[in-house]
N, C-alpha and C positions, 0 to 999 in steps of 0.2 A: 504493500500500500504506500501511494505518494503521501509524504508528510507535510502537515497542513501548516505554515508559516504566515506567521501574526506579523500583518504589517503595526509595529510598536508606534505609539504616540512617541515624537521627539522633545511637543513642549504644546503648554496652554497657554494661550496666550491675551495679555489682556488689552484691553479696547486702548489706544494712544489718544492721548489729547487731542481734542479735537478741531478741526478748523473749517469756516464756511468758505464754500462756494459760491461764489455769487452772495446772494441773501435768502436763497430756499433751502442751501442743502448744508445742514451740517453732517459731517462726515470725520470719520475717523480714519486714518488712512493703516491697515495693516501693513501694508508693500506697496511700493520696495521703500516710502520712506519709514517709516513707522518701526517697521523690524526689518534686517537685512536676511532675508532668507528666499530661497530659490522657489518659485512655483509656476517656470515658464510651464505650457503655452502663457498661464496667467500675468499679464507686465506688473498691473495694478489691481488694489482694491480698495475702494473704498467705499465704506460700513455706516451707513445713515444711524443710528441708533434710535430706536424711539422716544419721540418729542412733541409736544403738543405747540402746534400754529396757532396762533391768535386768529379771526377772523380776518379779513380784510379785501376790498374791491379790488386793486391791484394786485393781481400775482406775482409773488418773487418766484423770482428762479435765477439762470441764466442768461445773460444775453451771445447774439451771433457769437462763434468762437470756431474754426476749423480744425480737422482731425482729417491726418493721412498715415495708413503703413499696419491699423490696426482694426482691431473690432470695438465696441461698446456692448457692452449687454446691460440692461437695466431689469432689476426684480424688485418689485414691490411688494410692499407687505402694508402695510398702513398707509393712505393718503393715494391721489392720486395724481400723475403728470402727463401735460401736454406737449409734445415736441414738433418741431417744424423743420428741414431741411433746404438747401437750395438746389434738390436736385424737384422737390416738388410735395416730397412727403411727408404726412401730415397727421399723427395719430394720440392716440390718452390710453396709459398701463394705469390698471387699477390693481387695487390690492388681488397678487393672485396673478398678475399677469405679466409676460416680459418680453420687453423688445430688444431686438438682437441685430441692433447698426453695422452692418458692415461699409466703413470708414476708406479703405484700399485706396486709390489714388487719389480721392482727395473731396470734402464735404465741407458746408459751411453748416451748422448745427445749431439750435436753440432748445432750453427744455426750461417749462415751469410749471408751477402748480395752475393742475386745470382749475378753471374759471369756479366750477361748481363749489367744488371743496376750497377753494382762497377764499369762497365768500363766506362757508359756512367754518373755516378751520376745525382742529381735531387730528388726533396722532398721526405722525410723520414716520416713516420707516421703509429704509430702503438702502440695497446695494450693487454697484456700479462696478464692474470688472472689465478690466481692458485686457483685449485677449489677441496675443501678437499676430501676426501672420507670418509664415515662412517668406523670404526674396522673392520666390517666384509668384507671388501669388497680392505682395502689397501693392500693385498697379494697375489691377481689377477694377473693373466696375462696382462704385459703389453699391448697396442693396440693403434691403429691411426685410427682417424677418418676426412678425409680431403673434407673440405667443400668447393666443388668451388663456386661461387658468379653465374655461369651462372647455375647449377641446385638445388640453393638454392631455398627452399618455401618461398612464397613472397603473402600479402597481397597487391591488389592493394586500394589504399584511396580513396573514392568519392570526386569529385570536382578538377580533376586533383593535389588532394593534394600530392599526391607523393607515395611513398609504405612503406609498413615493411617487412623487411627480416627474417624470423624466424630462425633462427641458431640452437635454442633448446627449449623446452615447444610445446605450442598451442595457437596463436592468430586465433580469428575471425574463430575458429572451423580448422583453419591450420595448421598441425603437423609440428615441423619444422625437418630437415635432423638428427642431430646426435640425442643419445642415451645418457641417463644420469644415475647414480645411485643413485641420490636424485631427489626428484622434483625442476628443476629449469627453468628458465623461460629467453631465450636471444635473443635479438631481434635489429639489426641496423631498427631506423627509419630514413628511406631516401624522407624531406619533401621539397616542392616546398615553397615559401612563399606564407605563409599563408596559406598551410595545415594543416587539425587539424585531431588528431587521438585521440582515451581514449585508456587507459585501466584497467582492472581489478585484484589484485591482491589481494592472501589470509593479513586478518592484518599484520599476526606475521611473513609473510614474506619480510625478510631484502632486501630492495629495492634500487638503488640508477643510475641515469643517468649520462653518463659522454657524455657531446657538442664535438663532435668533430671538428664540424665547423658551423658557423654559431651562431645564437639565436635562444630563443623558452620561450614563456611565460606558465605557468606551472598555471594549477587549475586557471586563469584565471587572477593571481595578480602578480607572483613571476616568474621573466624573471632572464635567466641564459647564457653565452655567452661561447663561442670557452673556450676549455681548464677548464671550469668548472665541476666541481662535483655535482651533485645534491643527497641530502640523507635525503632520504623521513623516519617518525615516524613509528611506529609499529602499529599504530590505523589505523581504515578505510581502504576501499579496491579501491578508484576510482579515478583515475590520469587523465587530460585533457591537451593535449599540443598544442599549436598552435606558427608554426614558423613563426618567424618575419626576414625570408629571405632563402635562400638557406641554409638548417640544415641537417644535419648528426648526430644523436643522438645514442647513446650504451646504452641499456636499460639493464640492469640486476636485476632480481629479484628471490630470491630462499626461501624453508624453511629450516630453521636452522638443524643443526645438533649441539644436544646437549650433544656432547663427550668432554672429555679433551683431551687439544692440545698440543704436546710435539716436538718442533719445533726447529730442529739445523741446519743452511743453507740451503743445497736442500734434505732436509728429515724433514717427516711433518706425526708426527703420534700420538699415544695415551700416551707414558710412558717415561721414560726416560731410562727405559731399551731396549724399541723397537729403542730407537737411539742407544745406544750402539751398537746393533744387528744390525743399519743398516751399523753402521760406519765399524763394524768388515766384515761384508760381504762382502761391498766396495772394503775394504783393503785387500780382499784375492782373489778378480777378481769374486765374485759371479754375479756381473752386465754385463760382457762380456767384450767384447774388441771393444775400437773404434780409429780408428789413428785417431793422430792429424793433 
């Protein structure tokens, strides 16, 4: 019999100070500034915490801002946003739902709080992963991939444990909705207490869980709580979780891409001449046009 190998927790990690964007989104940033630790395909994350908006007629959020070389994925869990592009596209994630920007040669971008919920405020919560692309493939035609929460792939757990939402990869033999250009693997577990779910991942891929509400004891020793980091080793392939109350868990797991990263604000590429090239493009309207 093959012998079953525990991919081990490396470290729990807690939420870093945190800092706004714009005036809609406080965020905590995990990576790469926050902690120095590897979790390519992943560049960045940053972890909205839950926060309550005051009401108000003007929506904060964002204004115009351009992004080339990578993805955005946005997942909501409290509150909801509206974002606009200048390739034309125009959509609102509500709690439960996620859009997945593919950024590749070059966007101009906006996101705030939809009109409905800035008038009526009420908890905030959400998290924003930038997710690299390989050389071959940053020069693509932008694209949107918008994942509602009511036709998402969803495993259901035995024992009324709760379910998994697959967002991208394959649990339990279930494709999940979007389209990736590396192998990656993302998944909201949505557990009941005391559901237990496993799962399986390649060693050398960089793995890590972010609590979004709730506990969850991990490989059967190491409990992690609301606003935690979880950043599993590169050994072993087999993860066991059991919540210790009503949990909401962001599972992300990819394999690496092993390019160099040449990274100036919201442009994430190979050289430091491919920034130049993006900053010069920028600056001559090659990304389009989007009002403020």
């Amino acid at each position: 019999m093959m012998e079953i190998k525990i991919k081990e927790v490396a470290d729990v990690l807690k939420a870093p100070a945190p800092h706004m964007v714009g005036d809609g989104f406080r965020v905590h940033n995990f990576f790469p500034s926050g902690y120095k630790i590897d979790m390519s395909p992943f560049f960045l994350m940053d972890y909205g915490s839950k926060i309550e908006f005051s009401a108000r007629k003007e929506p904060r959020g964002v204004g115009v801002h351009p992004h080339r070389g990578f993805e955005t994925v946005t997942i909501a869990y409290h509150g909801a946003v509206a974002h606009h592009d200048s390739s034309g596209n125009s959509g609102v994630i509500y709690p439960g739902d996620v859009q997945w920007m593919t950024a590749a040669s070059g966007i101009l971008h906006k996101e705030y709080h939809e009109e409905a919920y800035s008038l009526q405020g009420g908890p905030f919560q959400m998290v924003q992963l930038w997710v690299n692309l390989p050389a071959e493939f940053k020069m693509t035609r932008p694209k949107y991939q918008a994942v509602k929460q009511a036709d998402m792939a969803a495993f259901t757990l035995p024992e009324n444990g709760g379910k998994i939402e697959i967002i991208a990869g394959t649990y339990k033999g279930i494709q999940g909705n979007a389209t990736t250009f590396t192998p990656i693997e993302l998944y909201n577990a949505r557990l009941n207490e005391g559901g237990k779910a496993s799962f399986s991942f390649p060693a050398n891929y960089n793995t890590g869980f972010m609590v979004i509400e709730g506990a969850v004891k991990i490989n059967g020793k190491t409990t992690a709580s609301t606003d935690n980091f979880v950043h599993f080793s590169n050994e072993g392939t087999e993860i066991t979780i059991e919540a210790l109350g009503k949990t909401v868990i962001l599972i992300l797991s990819g394999e690496p891409i092993d390019e160099p990263i040449s990274q100036y604000g919201p442009f994430l590429m190979n050289t430091e001449e491919e920034i130049a090239e993006a900053l010069s493009d920028y600056n001559q309207g090659k990304f389009g046009y989007l009002e403020e």
